[in-house]
Backbone and ligand atoms as CSV (ligand in chain L), in Angstrom:
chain,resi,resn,atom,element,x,y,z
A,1,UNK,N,N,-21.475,-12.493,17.488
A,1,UNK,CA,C,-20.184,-11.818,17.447
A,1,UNK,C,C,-19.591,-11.936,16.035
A,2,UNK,N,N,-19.033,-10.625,15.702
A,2,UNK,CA,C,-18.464,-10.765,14.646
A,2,UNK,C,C,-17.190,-10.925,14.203
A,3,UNK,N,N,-16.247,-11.645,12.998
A,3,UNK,CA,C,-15.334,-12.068,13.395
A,3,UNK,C,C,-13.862,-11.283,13.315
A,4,UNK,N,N,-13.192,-11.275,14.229
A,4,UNK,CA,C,-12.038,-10.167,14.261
A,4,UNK,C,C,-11.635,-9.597,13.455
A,5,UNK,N,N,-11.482,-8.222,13.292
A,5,UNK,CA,C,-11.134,-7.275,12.013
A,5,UNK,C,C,-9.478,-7.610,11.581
A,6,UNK,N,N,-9.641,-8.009,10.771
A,6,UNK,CA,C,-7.256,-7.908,10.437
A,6,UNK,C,C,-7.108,-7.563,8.723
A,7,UNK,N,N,-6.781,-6.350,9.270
A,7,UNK,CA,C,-6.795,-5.247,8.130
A,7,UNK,C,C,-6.038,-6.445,6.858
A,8,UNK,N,N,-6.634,-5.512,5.700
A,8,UNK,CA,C,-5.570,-6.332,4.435
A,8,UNK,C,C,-5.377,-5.283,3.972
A,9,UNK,N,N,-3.860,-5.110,3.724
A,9,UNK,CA,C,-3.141,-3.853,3.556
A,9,UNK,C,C,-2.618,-4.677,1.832
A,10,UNK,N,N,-2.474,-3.496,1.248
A,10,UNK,CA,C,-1.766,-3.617,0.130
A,10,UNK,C,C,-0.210,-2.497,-0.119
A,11,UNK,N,N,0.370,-3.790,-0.654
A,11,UNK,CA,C,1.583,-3.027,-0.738
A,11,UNK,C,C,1.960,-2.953,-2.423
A,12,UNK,N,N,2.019,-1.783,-3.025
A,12,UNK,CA,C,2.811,-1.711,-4.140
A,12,UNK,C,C,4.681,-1.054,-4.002
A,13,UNK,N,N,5.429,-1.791,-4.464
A,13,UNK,CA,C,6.720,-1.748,-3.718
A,13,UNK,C,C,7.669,-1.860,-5.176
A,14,UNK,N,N,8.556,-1.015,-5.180
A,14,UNK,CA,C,9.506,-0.771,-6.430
A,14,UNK,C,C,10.651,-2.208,-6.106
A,15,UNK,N,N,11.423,-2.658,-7.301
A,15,UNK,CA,C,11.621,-4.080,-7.133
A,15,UNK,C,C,13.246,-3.591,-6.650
A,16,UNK,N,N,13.582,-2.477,-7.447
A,16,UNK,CA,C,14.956,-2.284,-6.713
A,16,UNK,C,C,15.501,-1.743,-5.399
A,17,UNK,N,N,14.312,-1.020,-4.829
A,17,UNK,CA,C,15.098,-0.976,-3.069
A,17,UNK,C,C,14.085,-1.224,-2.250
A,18,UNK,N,N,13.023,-0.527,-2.323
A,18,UNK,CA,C,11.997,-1.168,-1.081
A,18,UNK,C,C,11.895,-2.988,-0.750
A,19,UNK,N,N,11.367,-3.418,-2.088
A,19,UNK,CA,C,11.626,-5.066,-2.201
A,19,UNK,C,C,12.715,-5.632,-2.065
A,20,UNK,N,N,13.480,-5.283,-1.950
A,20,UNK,CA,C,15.188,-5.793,-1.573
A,20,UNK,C,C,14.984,-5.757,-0.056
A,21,UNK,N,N,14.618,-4.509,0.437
A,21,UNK,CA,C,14.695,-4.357,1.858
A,21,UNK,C,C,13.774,-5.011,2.605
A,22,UNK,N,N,12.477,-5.391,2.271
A,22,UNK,CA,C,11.119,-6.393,2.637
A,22,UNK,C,C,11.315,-8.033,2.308
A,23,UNK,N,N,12.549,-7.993,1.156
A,23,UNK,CA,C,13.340,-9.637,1.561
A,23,UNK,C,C,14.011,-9.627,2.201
A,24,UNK,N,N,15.111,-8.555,2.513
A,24,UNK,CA,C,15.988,-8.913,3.865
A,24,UNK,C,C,15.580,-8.663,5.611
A,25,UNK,N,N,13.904,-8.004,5.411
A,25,UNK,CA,C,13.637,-8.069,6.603
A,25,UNK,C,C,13.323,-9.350,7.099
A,26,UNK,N,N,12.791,-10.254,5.595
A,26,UNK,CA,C,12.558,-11.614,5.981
A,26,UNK,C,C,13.577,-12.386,6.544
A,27,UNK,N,N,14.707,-12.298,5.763
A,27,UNK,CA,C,15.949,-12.996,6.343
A,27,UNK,C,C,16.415,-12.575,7.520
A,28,UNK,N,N,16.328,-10.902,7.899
A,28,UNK,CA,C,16.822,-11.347,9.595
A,28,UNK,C,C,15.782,-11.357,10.437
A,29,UNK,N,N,14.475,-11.920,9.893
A,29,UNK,CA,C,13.647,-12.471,10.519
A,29,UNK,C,C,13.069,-11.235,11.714
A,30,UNK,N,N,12.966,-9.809,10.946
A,30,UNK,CA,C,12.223,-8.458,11.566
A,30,UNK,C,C,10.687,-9.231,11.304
A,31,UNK,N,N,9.939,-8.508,12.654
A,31,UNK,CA,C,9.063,-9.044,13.293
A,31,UNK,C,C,7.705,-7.940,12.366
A,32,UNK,N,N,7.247,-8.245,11.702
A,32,UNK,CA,C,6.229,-7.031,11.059
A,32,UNK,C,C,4.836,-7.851,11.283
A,33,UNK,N,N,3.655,-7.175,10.936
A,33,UNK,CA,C,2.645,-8.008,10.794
A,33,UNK,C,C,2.288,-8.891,9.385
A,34,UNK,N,N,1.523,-9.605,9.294
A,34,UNK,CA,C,2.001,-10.316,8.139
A,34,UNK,C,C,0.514,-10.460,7.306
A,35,UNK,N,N,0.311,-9.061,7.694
A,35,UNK,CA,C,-1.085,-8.656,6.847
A,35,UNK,C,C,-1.339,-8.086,5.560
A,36,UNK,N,N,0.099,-7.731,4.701
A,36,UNK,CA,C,0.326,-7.115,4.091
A,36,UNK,C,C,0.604,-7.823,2.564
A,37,UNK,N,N,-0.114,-7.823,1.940
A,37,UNK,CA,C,0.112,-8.514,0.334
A,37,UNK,C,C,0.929,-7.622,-0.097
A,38,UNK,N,N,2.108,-8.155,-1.050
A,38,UNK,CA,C,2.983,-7.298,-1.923
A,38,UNK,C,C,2.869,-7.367,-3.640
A,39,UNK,N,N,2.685,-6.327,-3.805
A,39,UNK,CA,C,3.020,-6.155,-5.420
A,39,UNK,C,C,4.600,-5.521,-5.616
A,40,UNK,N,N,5.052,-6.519,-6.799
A,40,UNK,CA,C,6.168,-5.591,-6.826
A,40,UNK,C,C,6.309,-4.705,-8.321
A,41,UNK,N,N,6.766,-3.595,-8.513
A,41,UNK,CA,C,6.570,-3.135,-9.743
A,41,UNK,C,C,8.184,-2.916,-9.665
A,42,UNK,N,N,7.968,-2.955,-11.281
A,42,UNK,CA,C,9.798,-1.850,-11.644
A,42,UNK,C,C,10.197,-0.845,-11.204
A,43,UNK,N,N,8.519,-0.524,-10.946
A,43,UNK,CA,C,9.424,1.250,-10.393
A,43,UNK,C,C,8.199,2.236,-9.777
A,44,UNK,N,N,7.839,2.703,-8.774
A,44,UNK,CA,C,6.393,3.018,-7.982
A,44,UNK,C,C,6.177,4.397,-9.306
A,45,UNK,N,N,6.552,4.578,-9.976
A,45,UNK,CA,C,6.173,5.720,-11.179
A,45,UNK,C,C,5.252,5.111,-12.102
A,46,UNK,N,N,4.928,3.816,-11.741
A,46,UNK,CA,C,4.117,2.759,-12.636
A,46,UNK,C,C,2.703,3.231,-11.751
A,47,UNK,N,N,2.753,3.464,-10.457
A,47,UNK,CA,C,1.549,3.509,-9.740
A,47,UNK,C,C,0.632,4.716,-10.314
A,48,UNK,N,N,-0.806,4.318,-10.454
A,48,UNK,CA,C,-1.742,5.462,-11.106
A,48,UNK,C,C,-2.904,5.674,-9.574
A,49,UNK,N,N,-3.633,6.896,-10.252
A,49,UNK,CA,C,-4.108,7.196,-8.986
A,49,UNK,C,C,-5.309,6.328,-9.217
A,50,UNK,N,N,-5.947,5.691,-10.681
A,50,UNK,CA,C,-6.827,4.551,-10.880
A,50,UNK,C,C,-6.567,3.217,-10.089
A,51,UNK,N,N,-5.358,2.930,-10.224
A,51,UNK,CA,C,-4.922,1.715,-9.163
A,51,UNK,C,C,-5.357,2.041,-8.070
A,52,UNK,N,N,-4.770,2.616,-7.342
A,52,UNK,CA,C,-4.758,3.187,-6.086
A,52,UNK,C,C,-6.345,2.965,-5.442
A,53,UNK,N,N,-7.130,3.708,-6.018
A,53,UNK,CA,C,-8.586,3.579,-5.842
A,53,UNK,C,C,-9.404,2.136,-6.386
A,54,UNK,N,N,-8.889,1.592,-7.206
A,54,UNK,CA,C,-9.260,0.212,-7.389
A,54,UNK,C,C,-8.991,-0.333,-6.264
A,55,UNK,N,N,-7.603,-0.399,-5.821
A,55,UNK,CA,C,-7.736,-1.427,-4.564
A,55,UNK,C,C,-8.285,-1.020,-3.299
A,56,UNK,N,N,-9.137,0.284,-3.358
A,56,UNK,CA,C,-9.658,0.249,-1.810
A,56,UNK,C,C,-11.292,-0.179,-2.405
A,57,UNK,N,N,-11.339,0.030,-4.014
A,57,UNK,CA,C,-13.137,-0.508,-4.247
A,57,UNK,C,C,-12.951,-2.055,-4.220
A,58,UNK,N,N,-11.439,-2.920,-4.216
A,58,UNK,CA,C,-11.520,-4.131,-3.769
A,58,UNK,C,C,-11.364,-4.398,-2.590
A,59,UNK,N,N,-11.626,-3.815,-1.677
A,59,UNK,CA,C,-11.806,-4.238,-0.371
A,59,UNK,C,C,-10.649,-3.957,0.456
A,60,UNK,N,N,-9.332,-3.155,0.178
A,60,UNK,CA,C,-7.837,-3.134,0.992
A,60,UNK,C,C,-8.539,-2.455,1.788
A,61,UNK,N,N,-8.260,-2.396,2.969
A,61,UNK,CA,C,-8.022,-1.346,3.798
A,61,UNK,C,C,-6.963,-0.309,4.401
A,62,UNK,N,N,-6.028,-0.725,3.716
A,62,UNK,CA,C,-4.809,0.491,3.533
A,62,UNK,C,C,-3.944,0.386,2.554
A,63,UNK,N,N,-3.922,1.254,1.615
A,63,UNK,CA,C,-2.643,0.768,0.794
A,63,UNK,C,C,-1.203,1.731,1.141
A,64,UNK,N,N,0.018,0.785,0.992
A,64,UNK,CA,C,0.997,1.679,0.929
A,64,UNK,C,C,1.370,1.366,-0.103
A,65,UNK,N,N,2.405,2.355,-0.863
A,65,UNK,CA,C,3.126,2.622,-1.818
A,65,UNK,C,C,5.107,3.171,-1.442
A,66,UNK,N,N,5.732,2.094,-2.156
A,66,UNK,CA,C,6.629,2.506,-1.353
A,66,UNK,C,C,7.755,2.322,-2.475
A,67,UNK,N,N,8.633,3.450,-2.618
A,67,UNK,CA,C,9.743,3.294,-3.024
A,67,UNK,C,C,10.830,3.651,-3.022
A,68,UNK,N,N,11.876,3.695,-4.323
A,68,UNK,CA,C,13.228,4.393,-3.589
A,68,UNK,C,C,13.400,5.782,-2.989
A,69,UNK,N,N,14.755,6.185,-2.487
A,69,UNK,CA,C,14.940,7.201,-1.489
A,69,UNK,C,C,14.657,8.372,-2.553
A,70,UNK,N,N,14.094,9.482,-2.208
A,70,UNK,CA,C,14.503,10.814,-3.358
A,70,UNK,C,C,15.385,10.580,-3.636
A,71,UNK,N,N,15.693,11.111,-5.367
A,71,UNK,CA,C,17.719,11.107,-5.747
A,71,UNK,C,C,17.701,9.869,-6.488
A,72,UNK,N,N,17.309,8.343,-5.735
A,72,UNK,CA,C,17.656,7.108,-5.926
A,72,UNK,C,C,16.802,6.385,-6.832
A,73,UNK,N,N,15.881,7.518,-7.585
A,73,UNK,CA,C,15.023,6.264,-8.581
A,73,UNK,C,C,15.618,6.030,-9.914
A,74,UNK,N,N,15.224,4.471,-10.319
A,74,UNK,CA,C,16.322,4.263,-11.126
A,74,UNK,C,C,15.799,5.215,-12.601
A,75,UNK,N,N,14.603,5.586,-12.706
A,75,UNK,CA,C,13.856,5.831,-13.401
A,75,UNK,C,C,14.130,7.452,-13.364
A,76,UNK,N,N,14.811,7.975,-12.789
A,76,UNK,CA,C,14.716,9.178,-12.177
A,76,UNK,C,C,13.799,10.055,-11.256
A,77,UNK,N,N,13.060,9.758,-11.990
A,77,UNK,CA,C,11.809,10.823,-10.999
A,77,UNK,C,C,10.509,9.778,-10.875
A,78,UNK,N,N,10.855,8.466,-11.132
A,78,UNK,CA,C,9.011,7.361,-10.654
A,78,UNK,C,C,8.737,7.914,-9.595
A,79,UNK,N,N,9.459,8.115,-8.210
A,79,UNK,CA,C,9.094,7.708,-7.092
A,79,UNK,C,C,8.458,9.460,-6.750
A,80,UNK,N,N,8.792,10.670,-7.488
A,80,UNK,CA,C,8.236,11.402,-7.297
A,80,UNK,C,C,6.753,11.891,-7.730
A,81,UNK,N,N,6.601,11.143,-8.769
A,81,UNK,CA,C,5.377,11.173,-9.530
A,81,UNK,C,C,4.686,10.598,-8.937
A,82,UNK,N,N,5.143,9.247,-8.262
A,82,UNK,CA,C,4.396,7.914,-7.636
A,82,UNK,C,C,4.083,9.071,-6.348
A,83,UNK,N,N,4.635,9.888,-5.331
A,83,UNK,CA,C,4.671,10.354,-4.689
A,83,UNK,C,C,3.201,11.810,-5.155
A,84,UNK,N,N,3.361,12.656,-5.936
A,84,UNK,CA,C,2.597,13.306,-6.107
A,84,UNK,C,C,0.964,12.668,-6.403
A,85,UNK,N,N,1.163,11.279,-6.947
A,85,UNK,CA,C,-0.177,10.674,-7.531
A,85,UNK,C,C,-1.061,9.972,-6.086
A,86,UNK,N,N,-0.027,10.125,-4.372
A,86,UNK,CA,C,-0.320,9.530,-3.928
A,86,UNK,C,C,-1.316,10.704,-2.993
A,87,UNK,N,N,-0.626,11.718,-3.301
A,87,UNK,CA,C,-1.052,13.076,-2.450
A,87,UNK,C,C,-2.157,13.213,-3.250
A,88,UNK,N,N,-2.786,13.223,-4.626
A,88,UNK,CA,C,-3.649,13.574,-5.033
A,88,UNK,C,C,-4.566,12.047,-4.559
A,89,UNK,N,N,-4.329,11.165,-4.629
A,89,UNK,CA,C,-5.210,9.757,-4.408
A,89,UNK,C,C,-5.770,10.085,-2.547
A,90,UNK,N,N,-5.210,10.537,-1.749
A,90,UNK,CA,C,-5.217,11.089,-0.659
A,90,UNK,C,C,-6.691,12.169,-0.618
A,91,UNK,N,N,-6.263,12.642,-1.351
A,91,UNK,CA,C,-7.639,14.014,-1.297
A,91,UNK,C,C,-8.538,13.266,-1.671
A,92,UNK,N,N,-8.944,12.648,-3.106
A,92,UNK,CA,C,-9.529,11.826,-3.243
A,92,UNK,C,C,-10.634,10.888,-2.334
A,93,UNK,N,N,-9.689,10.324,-1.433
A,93,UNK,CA,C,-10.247,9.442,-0.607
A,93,UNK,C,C,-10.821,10.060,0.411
A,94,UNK,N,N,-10.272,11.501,0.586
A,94,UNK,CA,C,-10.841,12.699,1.939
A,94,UNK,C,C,-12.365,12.477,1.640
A,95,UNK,N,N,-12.518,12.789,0.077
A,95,UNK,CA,C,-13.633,13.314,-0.459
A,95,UNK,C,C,-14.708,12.601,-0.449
A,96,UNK,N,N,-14.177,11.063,-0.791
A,96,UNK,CA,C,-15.032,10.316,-0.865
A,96,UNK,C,C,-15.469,9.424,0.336
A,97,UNK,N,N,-15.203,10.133,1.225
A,97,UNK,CA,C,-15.267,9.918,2.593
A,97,UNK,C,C,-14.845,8.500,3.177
A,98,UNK,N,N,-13.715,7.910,2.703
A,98,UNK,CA,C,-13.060,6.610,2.662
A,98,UNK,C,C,-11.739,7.273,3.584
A,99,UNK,N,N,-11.244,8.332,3.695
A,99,UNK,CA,C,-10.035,8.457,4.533
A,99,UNK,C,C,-8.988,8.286,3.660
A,100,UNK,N,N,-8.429,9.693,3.766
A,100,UNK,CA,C,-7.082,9.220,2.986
A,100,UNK,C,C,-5.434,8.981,3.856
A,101,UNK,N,N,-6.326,9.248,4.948
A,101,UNK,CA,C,-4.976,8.391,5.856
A,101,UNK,C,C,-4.582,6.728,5.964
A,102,UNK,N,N,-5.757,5.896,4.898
A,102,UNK,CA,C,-5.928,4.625,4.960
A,102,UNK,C,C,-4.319,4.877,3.822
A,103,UNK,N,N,-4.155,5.459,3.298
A,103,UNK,CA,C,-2.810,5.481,1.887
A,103,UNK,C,C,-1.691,6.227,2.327
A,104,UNK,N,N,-0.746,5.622,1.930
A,104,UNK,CA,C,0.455,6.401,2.355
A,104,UNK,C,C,2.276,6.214,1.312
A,105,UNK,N,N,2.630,7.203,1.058
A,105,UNK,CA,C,3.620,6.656,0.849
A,105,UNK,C,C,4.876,6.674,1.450
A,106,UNK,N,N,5.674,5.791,1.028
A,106,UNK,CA,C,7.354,5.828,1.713
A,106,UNK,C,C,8.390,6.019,0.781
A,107,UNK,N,N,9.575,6.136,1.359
A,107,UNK,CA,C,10.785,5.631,0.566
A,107,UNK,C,C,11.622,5.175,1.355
A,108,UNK,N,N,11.995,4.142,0.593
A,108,UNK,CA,C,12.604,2.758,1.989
A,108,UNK,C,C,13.448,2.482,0.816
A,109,UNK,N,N,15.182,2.724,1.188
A,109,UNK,CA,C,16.126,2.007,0.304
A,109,UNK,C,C,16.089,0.494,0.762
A,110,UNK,N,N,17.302,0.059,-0.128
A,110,UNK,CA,C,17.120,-1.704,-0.466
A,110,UNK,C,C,18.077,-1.751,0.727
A,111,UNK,N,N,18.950,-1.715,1.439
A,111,UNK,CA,C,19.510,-1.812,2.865
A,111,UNK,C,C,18.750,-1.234,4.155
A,112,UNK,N,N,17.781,-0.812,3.921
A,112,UNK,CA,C,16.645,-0.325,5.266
A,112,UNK,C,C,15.470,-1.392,5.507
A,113,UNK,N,N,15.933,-2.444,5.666
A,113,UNK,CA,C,14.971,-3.692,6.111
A,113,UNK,C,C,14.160,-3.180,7.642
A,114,UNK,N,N,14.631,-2.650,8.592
A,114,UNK,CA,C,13.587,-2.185,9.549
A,114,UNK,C,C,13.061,-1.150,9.449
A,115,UNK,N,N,13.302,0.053,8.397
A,115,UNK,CA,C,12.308,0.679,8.106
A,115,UNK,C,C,11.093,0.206,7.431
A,116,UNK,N,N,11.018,-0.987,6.549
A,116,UNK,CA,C,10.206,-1.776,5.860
A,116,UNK,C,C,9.492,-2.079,7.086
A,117,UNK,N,N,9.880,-2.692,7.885
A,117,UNK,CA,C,8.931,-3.274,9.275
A,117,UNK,C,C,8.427,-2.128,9.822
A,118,UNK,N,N,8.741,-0.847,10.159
A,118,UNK,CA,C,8.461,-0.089,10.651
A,118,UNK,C,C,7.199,0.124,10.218
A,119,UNK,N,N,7.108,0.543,8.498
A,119,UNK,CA,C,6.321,0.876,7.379
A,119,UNK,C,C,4.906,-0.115,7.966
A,120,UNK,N,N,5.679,-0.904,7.748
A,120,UNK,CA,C,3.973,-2.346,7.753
A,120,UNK,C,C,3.392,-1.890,9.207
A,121,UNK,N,N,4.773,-1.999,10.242
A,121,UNK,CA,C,3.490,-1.826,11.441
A,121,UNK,C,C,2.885,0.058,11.496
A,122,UNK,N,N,3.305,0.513,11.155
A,122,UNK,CA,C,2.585,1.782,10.876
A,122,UNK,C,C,0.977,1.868,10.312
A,123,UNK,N,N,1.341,1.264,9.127
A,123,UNK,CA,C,-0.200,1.070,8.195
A,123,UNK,C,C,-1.012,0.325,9.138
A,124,UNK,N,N,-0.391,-0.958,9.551
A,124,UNK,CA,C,-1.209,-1.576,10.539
A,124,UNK,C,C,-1.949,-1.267,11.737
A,125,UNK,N,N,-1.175,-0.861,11.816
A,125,UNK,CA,C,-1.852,0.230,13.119
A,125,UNK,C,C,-2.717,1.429,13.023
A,126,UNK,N,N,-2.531,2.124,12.234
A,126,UNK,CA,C,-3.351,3.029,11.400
A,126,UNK,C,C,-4.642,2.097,10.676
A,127,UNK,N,N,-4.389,1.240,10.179
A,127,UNK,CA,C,-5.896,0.459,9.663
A,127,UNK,C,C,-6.630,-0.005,10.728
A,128,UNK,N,N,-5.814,0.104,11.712
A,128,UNK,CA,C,-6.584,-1.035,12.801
A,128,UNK,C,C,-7.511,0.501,13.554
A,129,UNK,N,N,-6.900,1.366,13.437
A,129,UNK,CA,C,-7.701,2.822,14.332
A,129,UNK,C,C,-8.993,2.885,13.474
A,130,UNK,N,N,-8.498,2.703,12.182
A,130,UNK,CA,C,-9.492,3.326,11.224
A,130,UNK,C,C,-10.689,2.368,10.817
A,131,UNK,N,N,-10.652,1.702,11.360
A,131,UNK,CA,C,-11.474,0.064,10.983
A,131,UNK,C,C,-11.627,-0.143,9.392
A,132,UNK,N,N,-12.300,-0.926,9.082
A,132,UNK,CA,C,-12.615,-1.828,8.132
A,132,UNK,C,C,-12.848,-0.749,6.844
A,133,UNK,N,N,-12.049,-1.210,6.146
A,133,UNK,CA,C,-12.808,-0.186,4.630
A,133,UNK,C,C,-14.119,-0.198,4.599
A,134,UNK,N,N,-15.130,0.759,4.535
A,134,UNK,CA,C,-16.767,0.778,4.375
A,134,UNK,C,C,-16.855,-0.119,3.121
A,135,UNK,N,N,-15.869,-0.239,1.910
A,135,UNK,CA,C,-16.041,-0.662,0.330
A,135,UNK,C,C,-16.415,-2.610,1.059
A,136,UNK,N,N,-15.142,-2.899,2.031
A,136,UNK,CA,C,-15.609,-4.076,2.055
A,136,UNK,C,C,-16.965,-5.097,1.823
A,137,UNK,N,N,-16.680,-5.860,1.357
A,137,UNK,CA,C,-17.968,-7.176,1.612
A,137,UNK,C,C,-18.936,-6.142,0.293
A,138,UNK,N,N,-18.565,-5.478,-0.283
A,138,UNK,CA,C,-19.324,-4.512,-1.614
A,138,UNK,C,C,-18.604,-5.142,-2.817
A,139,UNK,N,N,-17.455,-5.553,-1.767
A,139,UNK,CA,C,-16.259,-5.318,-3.458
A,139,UNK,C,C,-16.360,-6.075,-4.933
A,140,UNK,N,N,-17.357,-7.497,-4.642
A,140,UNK,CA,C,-17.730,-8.125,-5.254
A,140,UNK,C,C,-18.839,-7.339,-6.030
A,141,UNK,N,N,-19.579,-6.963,-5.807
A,141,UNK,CA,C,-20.359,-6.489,-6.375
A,141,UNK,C,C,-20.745,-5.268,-7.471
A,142,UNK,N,N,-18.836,-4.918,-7.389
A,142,UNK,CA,C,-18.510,-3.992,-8.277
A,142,UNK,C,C,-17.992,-4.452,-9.513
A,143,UNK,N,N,-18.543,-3.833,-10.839
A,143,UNK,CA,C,-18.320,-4.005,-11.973
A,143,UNK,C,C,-16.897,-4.417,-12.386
A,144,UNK,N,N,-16.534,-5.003,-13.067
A,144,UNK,CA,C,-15.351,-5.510,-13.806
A,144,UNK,C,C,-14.171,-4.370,-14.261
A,145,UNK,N,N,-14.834,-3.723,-14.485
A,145,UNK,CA,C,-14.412,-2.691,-15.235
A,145,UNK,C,C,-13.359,-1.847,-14.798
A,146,UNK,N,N,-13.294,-2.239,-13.689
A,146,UNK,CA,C,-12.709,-1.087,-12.619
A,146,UNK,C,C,-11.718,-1.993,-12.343
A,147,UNK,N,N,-11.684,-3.547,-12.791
A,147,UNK,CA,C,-9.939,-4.672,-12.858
A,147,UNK,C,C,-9.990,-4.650,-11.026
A,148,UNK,N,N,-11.007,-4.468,-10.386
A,148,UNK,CA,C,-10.912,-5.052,-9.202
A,148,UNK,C,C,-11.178,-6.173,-8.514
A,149,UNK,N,N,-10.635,-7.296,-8.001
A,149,UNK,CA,C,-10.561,-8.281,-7.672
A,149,UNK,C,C,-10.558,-8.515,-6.268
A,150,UNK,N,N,-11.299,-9.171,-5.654
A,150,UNK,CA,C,-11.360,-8.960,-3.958
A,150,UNK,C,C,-10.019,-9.333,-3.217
A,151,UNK,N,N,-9.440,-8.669,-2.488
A,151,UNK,CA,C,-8.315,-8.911,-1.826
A,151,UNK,C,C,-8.388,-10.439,-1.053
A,152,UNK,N,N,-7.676,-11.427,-1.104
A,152,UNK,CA,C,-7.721,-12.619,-0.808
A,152,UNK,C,C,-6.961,-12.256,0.435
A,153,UNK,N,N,-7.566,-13.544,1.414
A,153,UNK,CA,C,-7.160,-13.161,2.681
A,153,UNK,C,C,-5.689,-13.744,2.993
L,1,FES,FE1,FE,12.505,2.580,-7.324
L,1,FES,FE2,FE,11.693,4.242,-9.271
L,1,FES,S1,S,13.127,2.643,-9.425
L,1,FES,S2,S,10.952,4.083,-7.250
């Protein structure tokens, strides 16, 4: 028998509202799964569609990307770019027959702490339909080059 699948989701998360809202889900103690590693960036307009695909050749099995509301980036337009780079990272993954429903993005202001929970159990649940990234248990074995590092459990 082999040993139970529990997805490792990656989260890249803008520091001014999504991450505000994923610490205060902690504090009122919203119930999410707790499968989810966080990156936090300044601003999801930092996210490239090279990242994106690095972390599923390191082994994630879902990444989300999540940031402020339309209107609300501090950057003005990160979260739309971050947004368009996610739709193209999407096809991408169609193509390369990895699923691009394993990626997704949001926008979760810094006072929407149960949409943050919502978010996680979404992906979660969605990784769990979709099983195991095929890249897994490979990921090591991929060149340096590509700044991928195996997702720690
Ligand atoms: Fe939050 Fe740009 S500052 S997405």
């Amino acid at each position: 028998m082999g040993d139970k699948y529990e997805p490792k989701i990656l989260a890249l998360i803008c520091t001014y509202c999504t991450y505000t809202a994923a610490d205060m889900a902690g504090s009122m103690r919203l119930q999410y799964p707790p499968n989810v590693r966080i990156v936090k960036l300044l601003c999801t307009g930092k996210v490239d569609v090279m990242y994106l695909l690095a972390a599923f050749r390191a082994g994630a099995d879902a990444v989300m990307v999540s940031g402020c509301e339309i209107g609300d980036c501090h950057f003005l337009e990160g979260n739309l770019r971050a947004k368009e780079r996610v739709a193209h990272a999407k096809v991408l993954l169609d193509e390369l027959g990895l699923g691009g429903d394993r990626l997704e993005m949001f926008h979760i202001g810094a006072s929407d702490a149960p949409k943050w929970a919502e978010a996680v159990q979404k992906m979660t649940r969605r990784a769990l339909e979709l099983g195991p990234n095929p890249l897994r248990g490979r990921a090591m074995a991929a060149p340096q080059a590509a700044s991928g590092r195996e997702l720690s459990t």
